[in-house]
C-alpha positions as CSV (number, residue, x, y, z in Angstrom):
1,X,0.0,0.0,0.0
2,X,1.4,3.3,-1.2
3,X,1.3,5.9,1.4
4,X,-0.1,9.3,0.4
5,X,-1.1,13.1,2.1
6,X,-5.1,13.1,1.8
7,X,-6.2,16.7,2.8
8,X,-9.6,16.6,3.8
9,X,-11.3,20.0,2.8
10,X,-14.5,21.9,2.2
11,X,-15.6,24.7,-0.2
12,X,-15.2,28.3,1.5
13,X,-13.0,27.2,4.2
14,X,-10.2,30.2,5.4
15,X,-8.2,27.3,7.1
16,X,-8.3,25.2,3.8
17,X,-6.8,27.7,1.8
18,X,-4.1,28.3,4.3
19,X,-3.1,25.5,4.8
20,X,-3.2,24.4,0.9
21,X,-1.1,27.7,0.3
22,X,1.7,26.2,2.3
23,X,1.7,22.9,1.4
24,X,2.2,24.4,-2.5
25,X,4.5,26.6,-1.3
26,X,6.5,23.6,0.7
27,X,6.4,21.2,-3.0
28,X,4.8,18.5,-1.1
29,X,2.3,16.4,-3.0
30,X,-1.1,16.0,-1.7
31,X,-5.0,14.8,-2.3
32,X,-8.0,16.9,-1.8
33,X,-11.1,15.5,-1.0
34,X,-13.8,17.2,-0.4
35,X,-16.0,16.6,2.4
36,X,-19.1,17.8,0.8
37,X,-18.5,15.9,-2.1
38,X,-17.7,12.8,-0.4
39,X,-19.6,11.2,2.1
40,X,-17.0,8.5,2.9
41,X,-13.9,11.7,3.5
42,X,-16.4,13.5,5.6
43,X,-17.0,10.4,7.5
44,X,-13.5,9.6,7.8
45,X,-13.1,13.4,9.3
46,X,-16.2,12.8,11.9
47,X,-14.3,9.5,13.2
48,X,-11.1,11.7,13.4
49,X,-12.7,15.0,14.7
50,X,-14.6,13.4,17.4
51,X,-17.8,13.5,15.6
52,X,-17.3,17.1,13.9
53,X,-16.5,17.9,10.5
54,X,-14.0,20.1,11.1
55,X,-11.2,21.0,8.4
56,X,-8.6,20.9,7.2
57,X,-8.5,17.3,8.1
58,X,-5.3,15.7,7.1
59,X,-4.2,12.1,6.9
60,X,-0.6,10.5,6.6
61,X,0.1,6.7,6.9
62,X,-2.0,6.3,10.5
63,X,-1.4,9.9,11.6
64,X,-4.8,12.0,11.7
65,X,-4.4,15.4,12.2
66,X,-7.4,18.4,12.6
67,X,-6.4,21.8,11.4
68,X,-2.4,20.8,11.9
69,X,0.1,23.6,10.5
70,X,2.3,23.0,7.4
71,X,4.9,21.8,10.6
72,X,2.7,19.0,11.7
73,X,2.2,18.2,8.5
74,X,5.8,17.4,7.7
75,X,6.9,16.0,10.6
76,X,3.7,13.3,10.2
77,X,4.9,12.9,6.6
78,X,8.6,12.6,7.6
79,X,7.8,10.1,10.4
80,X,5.1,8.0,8.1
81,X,6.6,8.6,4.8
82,X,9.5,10.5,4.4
83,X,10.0,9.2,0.7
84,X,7.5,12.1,0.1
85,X,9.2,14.7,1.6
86,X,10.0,17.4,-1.2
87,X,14.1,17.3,-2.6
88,X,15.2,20.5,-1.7
């Protein structure tokens, strides 16, 4: 199984955009799904969000993180999957 950054998002979301503007701005690949488009991502950000859809919602490997920073983000991706990690 092939390990991948799944950013859970919605449409309108302030902290969505921030946080996609970094990741960009870092190089580091990543999914969008978008929990109003998807019933089985916004279920997957309930079970992580203790019930709430709250976003961003991101996944790495078995790290789930709710509104993280780009820093969380990279330390979940270096820990789970540093192979993904952008070459500077």
């Amino acid at each position: 199984m092939t390990t991948e950054v799944l950013v859970h998002v919605r449409p309108g979301c302030p902290f969505c955009d921030m946080l996609r503007s970094n990741l960009k701005r870092s190089g580091l690949k990543y999914r969008e799904l978008d929990i109003w488009q998807d019933p089985d991502a916004a279920a997957a950000v309930r079970k992580a969000a203790n019930g709430n859809e709250t976003v961003p919602t991101v996944n790495v490997g078995n790290t789930w993180m709710v509104n993280p920073s780009i820093h969380q983000v990279l330390a979940a991706v270096k820990a789970e999957a540093p192979e993904l990690l952008p070459q500077k």
